[in-house]
C-alpha positions as CSV (number, residue, x, y, z in Angstrom):
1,X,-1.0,9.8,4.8
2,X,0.9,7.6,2.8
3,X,-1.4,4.5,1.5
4,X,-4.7,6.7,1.4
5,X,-3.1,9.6,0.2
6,X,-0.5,7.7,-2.2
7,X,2.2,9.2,-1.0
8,X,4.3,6.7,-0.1
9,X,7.4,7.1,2.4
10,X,6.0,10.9,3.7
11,X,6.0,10.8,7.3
12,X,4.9,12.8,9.7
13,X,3.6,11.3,13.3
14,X,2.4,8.9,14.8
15,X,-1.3,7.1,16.0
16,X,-1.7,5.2,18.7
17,X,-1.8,4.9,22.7
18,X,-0.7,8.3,24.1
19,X,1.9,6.9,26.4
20,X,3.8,5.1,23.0
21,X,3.5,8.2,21.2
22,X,5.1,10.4,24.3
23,X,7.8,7.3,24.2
24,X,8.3,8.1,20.5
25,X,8.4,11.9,20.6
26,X,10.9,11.4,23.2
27,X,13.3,9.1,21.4
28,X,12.6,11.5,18.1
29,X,14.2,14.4,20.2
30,X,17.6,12.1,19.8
31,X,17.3,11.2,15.8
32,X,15.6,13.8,13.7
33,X,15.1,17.6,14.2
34,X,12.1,18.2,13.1
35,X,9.6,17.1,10.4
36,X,10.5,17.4,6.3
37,X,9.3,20.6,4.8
38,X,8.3,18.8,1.9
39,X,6.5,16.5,4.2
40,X,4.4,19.1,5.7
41,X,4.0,21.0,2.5
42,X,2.8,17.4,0.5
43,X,0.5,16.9,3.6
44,X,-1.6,20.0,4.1
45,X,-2.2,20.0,0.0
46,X,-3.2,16.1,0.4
47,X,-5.8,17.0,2.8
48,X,-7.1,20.2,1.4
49,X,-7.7,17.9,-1.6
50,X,-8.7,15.2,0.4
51,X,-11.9,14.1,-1.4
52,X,-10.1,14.6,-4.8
53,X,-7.6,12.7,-4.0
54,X,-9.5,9.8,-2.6
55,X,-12.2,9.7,-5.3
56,X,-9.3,9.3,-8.4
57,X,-7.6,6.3,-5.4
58,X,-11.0,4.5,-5.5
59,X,-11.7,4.6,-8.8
60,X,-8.0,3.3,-9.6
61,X,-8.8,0.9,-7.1
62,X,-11.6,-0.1,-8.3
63,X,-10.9,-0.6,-12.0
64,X,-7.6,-2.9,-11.1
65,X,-10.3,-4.9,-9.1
66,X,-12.0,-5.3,-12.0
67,X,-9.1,-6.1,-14.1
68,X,-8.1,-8.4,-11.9
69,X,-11.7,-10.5,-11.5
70,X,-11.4,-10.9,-14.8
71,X,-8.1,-12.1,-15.1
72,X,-8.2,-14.7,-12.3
73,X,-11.6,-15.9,-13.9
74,X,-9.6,-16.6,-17.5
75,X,-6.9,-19.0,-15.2
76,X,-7.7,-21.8,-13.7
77,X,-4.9,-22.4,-12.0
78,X,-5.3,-19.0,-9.7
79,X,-8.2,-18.1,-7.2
80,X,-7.6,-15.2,-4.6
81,X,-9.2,-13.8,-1.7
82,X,-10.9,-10.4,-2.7
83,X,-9.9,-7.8,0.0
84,X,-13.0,-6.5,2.2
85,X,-11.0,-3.1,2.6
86,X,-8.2,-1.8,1.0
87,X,-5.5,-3.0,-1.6
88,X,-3.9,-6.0,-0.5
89,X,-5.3,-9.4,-1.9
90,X,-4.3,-13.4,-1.2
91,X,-3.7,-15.0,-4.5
92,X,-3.2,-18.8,-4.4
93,X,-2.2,-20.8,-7.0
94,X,-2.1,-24.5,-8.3
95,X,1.5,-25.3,-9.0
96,X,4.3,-27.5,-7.5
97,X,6.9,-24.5,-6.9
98,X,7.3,-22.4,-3.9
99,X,5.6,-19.2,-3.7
100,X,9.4,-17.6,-3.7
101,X,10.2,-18.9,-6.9
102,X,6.7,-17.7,-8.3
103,X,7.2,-14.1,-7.4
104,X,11.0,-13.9,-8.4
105,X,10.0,-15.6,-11.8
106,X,7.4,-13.4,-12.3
107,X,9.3,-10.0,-11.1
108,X,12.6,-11.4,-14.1
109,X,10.1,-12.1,-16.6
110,X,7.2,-9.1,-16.5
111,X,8.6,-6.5,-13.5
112,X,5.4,-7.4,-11.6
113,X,6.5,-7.1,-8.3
114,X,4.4,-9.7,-5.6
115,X,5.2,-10.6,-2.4
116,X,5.8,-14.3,-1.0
């Protein structure tokens, strides 16, 4: 629900194996009471609007791809590795400075926000 959906932080159970999930229901019993009602509401309207919801994702997706093709092709000293699936993209750069440095830098001077 929340990267496909864009609704980031809602949670609401779990995928996987069936004898991890009974492992997680069971330590659940211990820490939470029961599932946000905001979470459930914010869920069931995601997924009656499912294919709304996704086709304005794509699209968003898809023009930042495109903003960012054209971008990378303007620098020489970036490339990146175009994700197959998804957001989440490998950008490599020519410089002498840790990759640290670059993504604090950039977050103090422009609020982009990158990871290391």
């Amino acid at each position: 629900m929340s990267k496909v959906f864009s609704l980031a932080g809602l949670r609401l159970g779990w995928i996987g194996p069936s004898h991890v999930i009974a492992e997680c229901i069971k330590h659940r019993d211990y820490t939470t009471i029961s599932c946000g009602l905001v979470d459930d509401v914010l869920a069931v309207h995601a997924l009656k609007n499912y294919d709304k919801i996704l086709k304005r994702n794509r699209k968003i997706i898809k023009d930042n791809r495109v903003i960012l093709d054209a971008w990378i092709q303007e620098e020489p000293s970036f490339s990146y590795v175009k994700p197959r699936a998804g957001t989440t993209a490998l950008l490599k750069y020519d410089f002498s400075y840790s990759s640290e440095e670059f993504c604090v830098g950039l977050f103090k001077a422009n609020g982009a926000f990158l990871t290391p």
